[in-house]
C-alpha positions in Angstrom: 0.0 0.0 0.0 1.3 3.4 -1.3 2.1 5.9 1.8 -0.1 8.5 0.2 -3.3 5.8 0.8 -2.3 5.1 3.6 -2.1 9.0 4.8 -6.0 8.8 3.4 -7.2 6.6 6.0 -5.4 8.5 8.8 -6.7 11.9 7.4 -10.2 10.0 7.5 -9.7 8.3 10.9 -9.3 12.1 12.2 -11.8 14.0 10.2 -14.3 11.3 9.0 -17.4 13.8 7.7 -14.8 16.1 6.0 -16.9 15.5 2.3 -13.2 15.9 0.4 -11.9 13.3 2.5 -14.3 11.2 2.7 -14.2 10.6 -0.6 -11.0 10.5 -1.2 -11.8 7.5 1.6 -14.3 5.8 -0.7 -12.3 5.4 -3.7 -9.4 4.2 -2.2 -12.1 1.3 -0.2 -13.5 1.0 -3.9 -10.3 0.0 -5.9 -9.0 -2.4 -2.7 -12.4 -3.7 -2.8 -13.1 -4.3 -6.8 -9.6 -5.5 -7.1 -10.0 -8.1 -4.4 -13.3 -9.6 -5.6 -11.6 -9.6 -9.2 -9.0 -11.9 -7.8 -11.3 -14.3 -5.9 -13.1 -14.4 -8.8 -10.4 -15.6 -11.3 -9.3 -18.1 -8.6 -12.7 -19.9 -9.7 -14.8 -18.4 -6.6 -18.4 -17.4 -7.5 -19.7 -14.2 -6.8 -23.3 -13.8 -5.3 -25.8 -12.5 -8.1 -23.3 -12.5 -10.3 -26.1 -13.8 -12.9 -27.9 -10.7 -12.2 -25.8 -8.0 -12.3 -23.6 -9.4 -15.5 -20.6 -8.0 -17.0 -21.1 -5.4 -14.2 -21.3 -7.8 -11.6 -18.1 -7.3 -9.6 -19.2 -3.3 -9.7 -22.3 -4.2 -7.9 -21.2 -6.1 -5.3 -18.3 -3.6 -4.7 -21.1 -0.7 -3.9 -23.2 -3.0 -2.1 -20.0 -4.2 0.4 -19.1 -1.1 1.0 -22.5 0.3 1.8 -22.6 -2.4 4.6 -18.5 -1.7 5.6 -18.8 2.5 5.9 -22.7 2.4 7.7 -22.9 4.1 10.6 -25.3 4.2 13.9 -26.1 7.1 16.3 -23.7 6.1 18.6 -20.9 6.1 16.2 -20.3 6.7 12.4 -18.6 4.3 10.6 -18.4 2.1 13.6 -16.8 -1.1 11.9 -13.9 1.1 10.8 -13.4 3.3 14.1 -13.7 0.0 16.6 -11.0 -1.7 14.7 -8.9 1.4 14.7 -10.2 3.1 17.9 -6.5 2.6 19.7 -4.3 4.3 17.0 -6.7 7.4 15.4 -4.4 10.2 17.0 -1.0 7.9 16.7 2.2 8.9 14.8 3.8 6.9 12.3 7.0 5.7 11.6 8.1 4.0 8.2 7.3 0.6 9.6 4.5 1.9 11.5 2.8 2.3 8.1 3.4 -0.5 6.5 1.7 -2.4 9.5 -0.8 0.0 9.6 -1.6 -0.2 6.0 -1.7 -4.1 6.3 -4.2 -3.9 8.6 -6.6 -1.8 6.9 -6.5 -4.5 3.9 -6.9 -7.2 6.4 -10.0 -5.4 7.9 -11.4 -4.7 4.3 -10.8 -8.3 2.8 -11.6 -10.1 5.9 -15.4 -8.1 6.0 -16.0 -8.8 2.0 -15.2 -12.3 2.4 -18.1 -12.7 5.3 -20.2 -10.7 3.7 -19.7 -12.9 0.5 -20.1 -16.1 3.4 -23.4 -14.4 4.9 -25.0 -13.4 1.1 -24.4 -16.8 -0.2 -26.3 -18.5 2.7 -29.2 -15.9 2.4 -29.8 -17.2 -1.1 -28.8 -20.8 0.0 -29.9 -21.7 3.5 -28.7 -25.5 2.5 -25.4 -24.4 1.4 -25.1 -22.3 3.8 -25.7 -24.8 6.6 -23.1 -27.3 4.6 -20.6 -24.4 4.7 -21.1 -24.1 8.3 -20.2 -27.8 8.8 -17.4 -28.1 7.0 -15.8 -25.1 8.5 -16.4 -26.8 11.8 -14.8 -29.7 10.7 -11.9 -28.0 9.4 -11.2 -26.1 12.6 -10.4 -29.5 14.3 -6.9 -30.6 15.5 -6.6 -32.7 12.5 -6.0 -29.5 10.2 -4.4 -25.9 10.7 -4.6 -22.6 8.9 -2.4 -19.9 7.9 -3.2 -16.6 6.7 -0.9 -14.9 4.5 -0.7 -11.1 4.7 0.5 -10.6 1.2 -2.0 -12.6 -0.7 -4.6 -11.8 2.1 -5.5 -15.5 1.7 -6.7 -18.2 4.3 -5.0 -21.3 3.5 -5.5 -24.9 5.2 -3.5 -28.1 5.5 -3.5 -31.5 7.7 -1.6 -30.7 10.4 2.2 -31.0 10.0 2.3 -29.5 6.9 4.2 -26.8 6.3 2.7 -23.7 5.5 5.5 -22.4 3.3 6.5 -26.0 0.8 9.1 -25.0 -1.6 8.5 -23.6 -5.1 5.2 -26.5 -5.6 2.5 -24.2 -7.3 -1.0 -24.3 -5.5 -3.4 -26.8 -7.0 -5.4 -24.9 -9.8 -9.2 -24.7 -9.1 -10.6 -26.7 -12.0 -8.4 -29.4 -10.8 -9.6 -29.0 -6.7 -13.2 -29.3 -8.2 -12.4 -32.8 -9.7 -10.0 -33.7 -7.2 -13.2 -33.0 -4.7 -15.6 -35.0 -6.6 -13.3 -37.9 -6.6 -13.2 -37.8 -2.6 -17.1 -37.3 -2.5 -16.9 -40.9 -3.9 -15.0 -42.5 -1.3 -16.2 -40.9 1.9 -19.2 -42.0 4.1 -19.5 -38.3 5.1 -18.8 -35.1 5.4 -15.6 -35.4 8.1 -14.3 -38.7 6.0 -14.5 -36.4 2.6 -12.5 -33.5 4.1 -9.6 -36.0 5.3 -9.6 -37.6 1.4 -9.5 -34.5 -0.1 -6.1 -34.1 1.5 -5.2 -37.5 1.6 -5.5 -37.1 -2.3 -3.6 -34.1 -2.9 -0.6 -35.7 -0.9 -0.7 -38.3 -3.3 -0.1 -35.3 -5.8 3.6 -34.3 -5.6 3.1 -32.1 -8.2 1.2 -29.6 -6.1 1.5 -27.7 -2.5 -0.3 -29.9 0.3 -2.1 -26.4 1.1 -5.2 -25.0 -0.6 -7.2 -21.9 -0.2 -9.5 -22.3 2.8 -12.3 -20.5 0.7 -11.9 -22.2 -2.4 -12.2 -26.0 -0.4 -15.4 -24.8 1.1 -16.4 -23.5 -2.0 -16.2 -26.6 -4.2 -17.4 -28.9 -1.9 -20.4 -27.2 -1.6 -20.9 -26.9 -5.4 -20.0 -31.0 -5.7 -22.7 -31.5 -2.9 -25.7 -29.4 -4.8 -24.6 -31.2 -7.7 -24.9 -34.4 -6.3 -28.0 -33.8 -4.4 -29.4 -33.0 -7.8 -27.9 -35.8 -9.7 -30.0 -38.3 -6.6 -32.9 -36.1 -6.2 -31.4 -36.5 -2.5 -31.9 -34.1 0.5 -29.0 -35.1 2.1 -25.7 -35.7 0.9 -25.3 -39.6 0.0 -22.7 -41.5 -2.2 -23.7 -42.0 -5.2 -24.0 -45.7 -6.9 -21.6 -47.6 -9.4 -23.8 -46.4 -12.1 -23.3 -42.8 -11.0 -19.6 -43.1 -10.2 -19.1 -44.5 -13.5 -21.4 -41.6 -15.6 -19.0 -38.4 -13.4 -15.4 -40.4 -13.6 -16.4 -41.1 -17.7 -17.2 -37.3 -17.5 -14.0 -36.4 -17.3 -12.5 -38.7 -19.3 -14.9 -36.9 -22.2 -14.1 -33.5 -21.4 -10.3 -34.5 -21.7 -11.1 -36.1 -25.0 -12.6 -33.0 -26.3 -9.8 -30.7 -25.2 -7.8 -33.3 -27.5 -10.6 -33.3 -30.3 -10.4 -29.4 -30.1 -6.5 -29.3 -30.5 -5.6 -32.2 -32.9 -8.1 -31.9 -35.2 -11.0 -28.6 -35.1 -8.3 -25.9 -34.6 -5.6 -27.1 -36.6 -7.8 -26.6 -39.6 -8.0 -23.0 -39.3 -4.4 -22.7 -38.5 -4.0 -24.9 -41.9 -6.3 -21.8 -43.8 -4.8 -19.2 -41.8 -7.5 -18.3 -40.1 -6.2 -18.8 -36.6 -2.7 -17.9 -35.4 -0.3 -20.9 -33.9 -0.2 -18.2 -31.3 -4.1 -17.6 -30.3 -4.8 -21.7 -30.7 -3.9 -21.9 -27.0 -6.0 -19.0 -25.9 -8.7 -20.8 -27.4 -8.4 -23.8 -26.3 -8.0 -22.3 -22.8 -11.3 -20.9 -23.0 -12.9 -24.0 -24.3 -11.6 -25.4 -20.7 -12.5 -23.3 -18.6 -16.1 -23.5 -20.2 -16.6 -27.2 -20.1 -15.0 -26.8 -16.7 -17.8 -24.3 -16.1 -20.3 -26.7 -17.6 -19.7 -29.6 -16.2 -18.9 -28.8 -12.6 -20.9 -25.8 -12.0 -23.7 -26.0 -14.4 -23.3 -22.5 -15.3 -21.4 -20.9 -17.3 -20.5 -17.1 -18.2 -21.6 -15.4 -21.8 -18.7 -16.9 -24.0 -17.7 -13.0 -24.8 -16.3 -13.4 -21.2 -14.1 -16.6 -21.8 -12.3 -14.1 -24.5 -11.8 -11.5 -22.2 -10.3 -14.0 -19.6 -7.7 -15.3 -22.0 -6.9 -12.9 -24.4 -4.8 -9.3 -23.6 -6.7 -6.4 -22.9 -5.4 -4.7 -26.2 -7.3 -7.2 -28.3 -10.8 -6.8 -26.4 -12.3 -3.8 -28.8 -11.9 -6.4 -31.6 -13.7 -9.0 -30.3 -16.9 -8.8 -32.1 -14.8 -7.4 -35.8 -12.1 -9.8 -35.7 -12.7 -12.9 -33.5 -16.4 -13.5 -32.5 -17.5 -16.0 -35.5 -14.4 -18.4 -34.9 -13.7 -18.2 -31.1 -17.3 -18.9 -30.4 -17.9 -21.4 -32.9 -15.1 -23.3 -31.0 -16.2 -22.9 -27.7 -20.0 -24.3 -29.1 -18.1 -27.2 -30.9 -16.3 -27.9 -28.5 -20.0 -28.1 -26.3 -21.0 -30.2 -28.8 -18.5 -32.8 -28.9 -18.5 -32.9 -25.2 -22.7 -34.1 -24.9 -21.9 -36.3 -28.0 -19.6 -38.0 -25.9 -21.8 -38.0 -22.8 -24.8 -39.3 -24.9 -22.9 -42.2 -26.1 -21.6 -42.5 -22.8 -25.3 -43.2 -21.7 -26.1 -45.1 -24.3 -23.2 -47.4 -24.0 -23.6 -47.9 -20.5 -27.8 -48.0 -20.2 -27.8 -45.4 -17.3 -31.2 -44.6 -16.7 -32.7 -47.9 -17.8 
């Protein structure tokens, strides 16, 4: 955090209904807050109305967090800010001083979005919200530990006696926690017996830290279990049966193949005619994973004019419609296709439903 932001919050912590500094206040909260909820949403974490509000989605929620973090009461204005601060409103600051203090005005922001993103979420899903509940719970027990790191202002979670800090092994990448926690659903009992395989799994991934993002576990567990409760017409969480197991691990085994279909054989056509570049090919076939991802373990998926603007440079966006809208979405819908072509001859094959 810049020195100069940091100097707004103190000139705000000592003159609060100044109108100037006030919002010079709010727009520093704003860009912390919208860049925040950016993140957790392109580490694969869904936002709360996010259908509703659209492409302006994270813009929405930003006003509506704030409105709940800056409200006042007639005993204090701005109480949630003040109470946290209430020791060190007339203090002076050193260099280090700063820093910390500046590091604890993030932690105070990012800490109130993300239960305000927990307490929204349960609103519109009591179920979910009670699942969310009981994993937490679980996850608090001696069997597991957290960490919280200050840079990335991320919760993390391991089996206890890992270490928090493992070397240069990358984070396991969300689309792969969502399949790795469908895979445990399917060998636990319940819910305390699927938290212990999830990380019993990702040990058995070298590849990949034995930590994940505390948020992101709760998170896809609770979008396997709706899924799941669908897929039983269940209201309670339950292990599936062979036929089931078979029909989700086959799943994935499609979606692979289509990735493959997609590289090998539908885009190297276009590179053939020039109509593609070697270098966009990946960028498209990034997209097209991400929105089976989407599709298959979520059930919904984004407007594909948003899978362009995840993958390709911001300098490219203006010509999405001129330049790349016929072919990037006709691969993103063939690439749909091929995937419940698969599926259906999955079915067929196997006689699910018979």
């Amino acid at each position: 955090m810049r020195e100069s932001e940091i100097q707004t919050i103190i000139e705000f912590l000592g003159t609060p209904h100044d109108r100037s500094i006030f919002q010079a206040f709010f727009d520093l909260c704003y860009r912390y807050a919208f860049a925040y909820l950016s993140f957790l949403k392109a580490r694969g974490f869904r936002i709360p109305h996010d259908h509703q509000y659209g492409r302006d989605s994270i813009d929405s929620m930003t006003y509506d967090i704030l409105g709940a973090f800056l409200q006042s009461s007639e005993q204090q204005p701005f109480f949630i800010i003040f109470n946290h601060f209430k020791d060190n409103v007339h203090f002076k600051y050193g260099e280090k001083e700063l820093s910390e203090f500046g590091d604890r005005f993030k932690s105070l922001l990012f800490g109130f979005i993300r239960q305000e993103l927990s307490r929204i979420k349960m609103e519109i899903d009591p179920q979910a919200g009670n699942l969310r509940r009981r994993v937490k719970d679980i996850l608090s027990g001696p069997e597991y530990h957290t960490f919280y790191d200050t840079k990335s202002q991320i919760e993390y979670i391991a089996l206890s006696g890992a270490q928090s800090q493992d070397g240069d092994r990358p984070l396991i990448p969300y689309e792969k926690l969502m399949r790795l926690v469908d895979r445990a659903y399917y060998k636990s009992k319940n819910r305390r017996e699927w938290c212990r395989a999830v990380f019993t799994m990702l040990d058995s991934m070298p590849e990949f830290s034995p930590q994940v993002g505390k948020h992101e576990l709760i998170s896809s567990m609770v979008d396997a279990n709706n899924k799941y409760l669908e897929i039983e017409g269940l209201g309670v969480s339950g292990t599936p049966d062979t036929d089931y197991q078979y029909l989700a691990n086959s799943a994935d085994k499609a979606q692979r193949r289509t990735i493959e279909w997609l590289q090998q054989e539908f885009l190297t056509k276009y590179i053939k005619n020039g109509r593609l570049s070697r270098e966009n090919a990946p960028k498209h076939t990034l997209a097209a994973e991400r929105y089976l991802s989407d599709l298959v373990y979520s059930s919904e998926v984004e407007s594909l004019a948003e899978y362009f603007r995840d993958v390709m440079p911001l300098s490219e966006h203006s010509r999405y419609t001129s330049d790349y809208k016929y072919l990037f979405e006709r691969t993103l819908r063939s690439a749909c296709a091929d995937y419940r072509e698969r599926i259906r001859n999955l079915s067929t094959n196997s006689a699910i439903g018979d």
